[in-house]
C-alpha positions in Angstrom: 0.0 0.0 0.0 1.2 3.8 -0.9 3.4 4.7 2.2 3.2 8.7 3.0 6.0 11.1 3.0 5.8 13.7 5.8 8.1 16.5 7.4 9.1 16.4 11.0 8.5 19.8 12.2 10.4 20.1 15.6 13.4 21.3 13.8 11.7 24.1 12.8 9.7 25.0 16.0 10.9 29.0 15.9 9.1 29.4 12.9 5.1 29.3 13.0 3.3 26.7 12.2 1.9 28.0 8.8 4.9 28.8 7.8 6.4 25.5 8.1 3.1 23.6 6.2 3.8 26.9 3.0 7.1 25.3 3.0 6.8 21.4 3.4 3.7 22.0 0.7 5.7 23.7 -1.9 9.1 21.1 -1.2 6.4 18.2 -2.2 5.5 16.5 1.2 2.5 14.8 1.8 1.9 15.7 5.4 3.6 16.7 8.4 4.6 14.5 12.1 4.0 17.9 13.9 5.9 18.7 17.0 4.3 19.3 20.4 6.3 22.3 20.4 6.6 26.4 19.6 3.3 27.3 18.4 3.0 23.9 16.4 0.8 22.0 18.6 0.2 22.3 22.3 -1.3 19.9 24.4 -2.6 21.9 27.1 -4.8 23.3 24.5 -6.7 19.8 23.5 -10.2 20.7 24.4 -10.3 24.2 23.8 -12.7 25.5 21.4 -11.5 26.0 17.8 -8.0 24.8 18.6 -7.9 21.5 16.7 -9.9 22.8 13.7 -7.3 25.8 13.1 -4.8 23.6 12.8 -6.5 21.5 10.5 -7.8 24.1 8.3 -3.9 25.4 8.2 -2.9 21.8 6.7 -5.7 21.4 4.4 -5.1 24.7 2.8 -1.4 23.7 1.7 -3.3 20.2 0.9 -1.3 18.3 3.5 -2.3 15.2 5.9 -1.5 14.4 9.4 -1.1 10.7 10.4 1.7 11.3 13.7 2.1 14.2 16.3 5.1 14.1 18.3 6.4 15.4 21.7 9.7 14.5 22.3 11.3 17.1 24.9 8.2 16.5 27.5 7.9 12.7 27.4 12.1 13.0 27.9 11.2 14.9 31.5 9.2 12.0 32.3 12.0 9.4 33.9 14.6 11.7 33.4 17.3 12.1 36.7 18.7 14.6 37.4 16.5 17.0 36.2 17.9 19.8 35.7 19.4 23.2 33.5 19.2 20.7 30.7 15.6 20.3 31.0 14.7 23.5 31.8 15.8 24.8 28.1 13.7 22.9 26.5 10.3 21.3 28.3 8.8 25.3 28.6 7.2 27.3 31.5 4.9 25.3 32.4 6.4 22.0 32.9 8.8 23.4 34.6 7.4 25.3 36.8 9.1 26.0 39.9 11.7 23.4 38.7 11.2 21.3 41.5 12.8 17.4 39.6 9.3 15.4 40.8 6.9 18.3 39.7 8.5 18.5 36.5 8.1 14.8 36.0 4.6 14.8 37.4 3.6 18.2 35.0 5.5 16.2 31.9 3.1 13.1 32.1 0.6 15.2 32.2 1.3 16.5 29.3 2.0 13.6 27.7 -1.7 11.9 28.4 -2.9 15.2 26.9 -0.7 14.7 23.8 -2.7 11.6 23.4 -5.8 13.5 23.9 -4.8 15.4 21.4 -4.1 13.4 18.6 -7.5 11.5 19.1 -8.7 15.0 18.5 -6.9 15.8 15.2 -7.5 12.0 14.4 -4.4 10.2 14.5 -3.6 7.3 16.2 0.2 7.7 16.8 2.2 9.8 19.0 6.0 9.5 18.6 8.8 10.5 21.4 10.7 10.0 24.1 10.7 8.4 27.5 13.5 10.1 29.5 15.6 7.4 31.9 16.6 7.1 35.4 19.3 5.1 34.8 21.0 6.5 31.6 23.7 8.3 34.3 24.8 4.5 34.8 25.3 3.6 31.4 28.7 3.4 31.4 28.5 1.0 35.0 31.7 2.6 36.7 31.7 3.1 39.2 30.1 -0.3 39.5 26.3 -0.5 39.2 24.3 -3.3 41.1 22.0 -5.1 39.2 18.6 -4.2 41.5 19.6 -0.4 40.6 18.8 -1.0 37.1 15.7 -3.8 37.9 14.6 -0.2 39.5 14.7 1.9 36.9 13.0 -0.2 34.6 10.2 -0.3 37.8 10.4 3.3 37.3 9.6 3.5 34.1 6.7 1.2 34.5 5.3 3.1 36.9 5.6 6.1 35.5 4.9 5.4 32.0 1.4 2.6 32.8 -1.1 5.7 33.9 -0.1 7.3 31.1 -0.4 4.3 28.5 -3.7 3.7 29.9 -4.6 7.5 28.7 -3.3 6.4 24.9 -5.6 3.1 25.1 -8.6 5.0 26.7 -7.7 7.4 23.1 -6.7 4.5 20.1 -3.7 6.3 20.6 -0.3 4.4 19.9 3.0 5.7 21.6 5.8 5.2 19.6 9.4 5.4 21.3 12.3 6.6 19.5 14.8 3.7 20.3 17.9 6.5 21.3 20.3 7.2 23.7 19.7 8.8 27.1 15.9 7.2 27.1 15.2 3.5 28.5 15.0 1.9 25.5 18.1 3.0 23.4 19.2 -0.1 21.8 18.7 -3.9 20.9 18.8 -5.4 24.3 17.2 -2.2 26.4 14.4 -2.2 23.4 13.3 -6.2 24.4 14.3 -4.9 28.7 12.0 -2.2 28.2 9.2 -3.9 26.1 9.1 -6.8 28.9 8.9 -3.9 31.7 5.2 -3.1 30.6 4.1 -6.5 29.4 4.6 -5.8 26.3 1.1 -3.7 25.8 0.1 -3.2 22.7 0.2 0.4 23.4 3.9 0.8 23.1 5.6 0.7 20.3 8.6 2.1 18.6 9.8 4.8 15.9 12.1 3.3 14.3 15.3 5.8 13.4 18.1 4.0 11.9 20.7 7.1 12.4 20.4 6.2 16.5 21.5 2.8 15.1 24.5 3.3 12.8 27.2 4.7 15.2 26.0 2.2 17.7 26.9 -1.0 15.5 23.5 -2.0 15.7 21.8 -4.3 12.3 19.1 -1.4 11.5 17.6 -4.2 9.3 17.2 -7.2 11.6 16.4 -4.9 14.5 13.5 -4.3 11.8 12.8 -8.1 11.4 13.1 -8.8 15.2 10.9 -6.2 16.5 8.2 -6.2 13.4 5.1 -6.0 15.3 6.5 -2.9 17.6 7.5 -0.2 14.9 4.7 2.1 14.4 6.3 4.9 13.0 9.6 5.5 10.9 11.8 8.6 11.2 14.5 9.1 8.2 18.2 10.3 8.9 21.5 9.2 7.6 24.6 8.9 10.4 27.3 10.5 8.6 30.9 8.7 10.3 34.0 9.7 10.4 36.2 6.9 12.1 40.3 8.0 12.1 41.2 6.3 15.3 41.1 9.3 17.0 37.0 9.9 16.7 35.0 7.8 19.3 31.0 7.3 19.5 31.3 8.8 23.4 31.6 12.2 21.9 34.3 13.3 23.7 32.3 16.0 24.8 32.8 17.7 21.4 29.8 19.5 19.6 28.0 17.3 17.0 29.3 18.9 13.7 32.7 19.6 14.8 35.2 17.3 12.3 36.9 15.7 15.4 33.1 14.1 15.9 32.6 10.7 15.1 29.4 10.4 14.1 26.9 13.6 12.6 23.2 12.9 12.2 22.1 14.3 8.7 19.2 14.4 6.3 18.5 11.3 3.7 20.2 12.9 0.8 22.9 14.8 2.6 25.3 11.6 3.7 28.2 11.3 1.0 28.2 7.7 -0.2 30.5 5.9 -0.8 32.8 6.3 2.1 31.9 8.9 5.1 28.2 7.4 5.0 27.6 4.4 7.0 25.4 2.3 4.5 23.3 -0.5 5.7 20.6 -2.8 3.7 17.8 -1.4 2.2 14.9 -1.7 4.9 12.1 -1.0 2.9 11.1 -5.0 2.2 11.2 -5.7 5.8 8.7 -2.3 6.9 6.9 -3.3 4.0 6.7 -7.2 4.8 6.2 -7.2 8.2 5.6 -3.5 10.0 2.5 -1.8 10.7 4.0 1.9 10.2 2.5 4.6 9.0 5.6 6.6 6.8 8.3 7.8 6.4 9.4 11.0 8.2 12.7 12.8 7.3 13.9 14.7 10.3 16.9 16.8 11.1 18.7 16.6 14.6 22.5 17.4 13.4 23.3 21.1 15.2 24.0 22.9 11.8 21.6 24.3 9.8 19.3 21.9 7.9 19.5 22.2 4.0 16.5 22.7 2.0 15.0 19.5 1.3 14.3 18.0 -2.1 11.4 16.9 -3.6 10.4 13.5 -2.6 10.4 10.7 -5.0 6.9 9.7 -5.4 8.6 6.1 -7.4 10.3 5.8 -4.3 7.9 6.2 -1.4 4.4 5.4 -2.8 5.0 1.9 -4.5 7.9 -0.1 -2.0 9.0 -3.0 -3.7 8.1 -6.5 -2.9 9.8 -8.4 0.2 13.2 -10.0 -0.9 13.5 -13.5 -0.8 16.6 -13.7 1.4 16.6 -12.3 4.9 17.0 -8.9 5.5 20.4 -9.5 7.6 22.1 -11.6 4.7 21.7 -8.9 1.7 24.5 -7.1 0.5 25.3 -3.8 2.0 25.4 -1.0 -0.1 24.5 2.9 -0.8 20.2 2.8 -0.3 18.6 5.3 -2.3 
């Protein structure tokens, strides 16, 4: 079946939300994954008179669709510890609040139950973001972690992330979890930990962003195959990588886009291939096959400025090609297109 092609807007949350649908209308998009942010969507707002139906009547008159909302920075304040500067730059007044670390988590659920609320409104059934993580500050276990620390932050997350799940099922409302460091879930084996932490309720799911996987070392394609029945939403980046022996996937405390960096998140069509682009199998049979997605979303998280997307390839978005008959993990790696 035709798969959309929409814009990620939280990139682009200083600009107002019109301006952002002119734009993503005229570059050839079919819709937009709009961000819970800037004057783009906000939750708080859900019920009020009005609200929903403005931003409806802004997408239909640049003849755009919305199947996904996202709120990333307030579902991160949700496990998140410490809470701290870090947060307060990007979850907004009034889930900070007095900055207190509990309120803010408290203030951020409740924002994220009304982001489900929300999307019922507009009429979509997926919400994509982040989780935030108690136990990310152990990640690299040194000084040694005991094993019931981190069997208690995936308790935390269960409790803190059930009452709101229950808000997205009360909705038809899907959660999908961008599989990323700092949150629970940020690779394979924290994706299955996590998943088991909430009985694997139908709704969870994941957003499935091979750029998160690349630098990692992780098989974007059989993390695909493995978790089939989870991914409810795709987001499309390149990992542009630059190993020299000297580069290292920790960061080294080095800004993103600096050329000592190993690793620089960038748009589909901006990675150089072949050689500084870290190429992996073609994942469209395996969404195709066996995923219950929605589309595919390019988003920008690299910290230069974005460049003007191209128009979308409607041969290469609306018709995917059949599944291949070899498994995903045994094709040939190359340059996808």
């Amino acid at each position: 079946m035709p798969r959309p092609y929409t814009l990620f807007t939280g990139q682009w949350a200083d600009l107002p939300f019109e301006e952002v649908a002119k734009l993503a209308s005229g570059w050839g998009y079919d819709g937009l994954e709009i961000a819970v942010s800037g004057d783009h969507l906000d939750a708080w707002r859900w019920d009020e008179p009005g609200y929903v139906e403005s931003k409806l009547a802004i997408l239909d008159k640049y003849n755009l669709k919305v199947w996904a909302i996202s709120n990333h920075l307030k579902g991160q304040a949700v496990c998140d510890d410490p809470i701290d500067f870090r947060h307060q730059a990007i979850v907004g007044a009034k889930v900070w609040g007095d900055g207190d670390p509990e309120g803010v988590r408290q203030r951020a659920a409740e924002e994220m139950k009304h982001t489900a609320r929300l999307a019922k409104a507009l009429g979509v059934d997926t919400v994509v973001g982040f989780t935030g993580s108690s136990i990310w500050q152990y990640v690299a276990m040194f000084p040694p972690v005991p094993e019931k620390v981190i069997e208690a932050g995936y308790q935390d997350f269960a409790d803190r992330w059930n009452p709101i799940l229950d808000v997205f099922d009360e909705c038809g409302v899907r959660f999908a979890h961008e599989v990323h460091p700092s949150e629970i879930a940020y690779d394979y084996w924290t994706t299955v930990r996590t998943l088991e932490a909430i009985g694997h309720r139908e709704a969870f799911g994941l957003n499935w962003d091979p750029s998160h996987f690349m630098w990692q070392g992780i098989d974007p394609v059989s993390f695909i195959w493995d978790f089939k029945d989870r991914i409810y939403h795709v987001d499309c980046k390149d990992t542009k990588l630059r190993p020299t022996g000297r580069n290292t996937v920790l960061g080294s405390h080095l800004p993103g886009a600096t050329p000592a960096a190993a690793g620089t998140s960038s748009p589909p069509d901006a990675a150089t291939c072949p050689g500084n682009r870290a190429s992996a199998p073609s994942p469209r049979s395996a969404t195709t096959a066996r995923s219950p997605w929605n589309g595919r979303t390019p988003a920008w998280t690299a910290s230069t400025a974005p460049p003007k997307p191209s128009r979308p390839s409607r041969s290469s978005t609306s018709r995917p090609p059949k599944p291949a008959s070899t498994p995903p993990s045994a094709r040939t790696k190359g340059c996808p297109t």
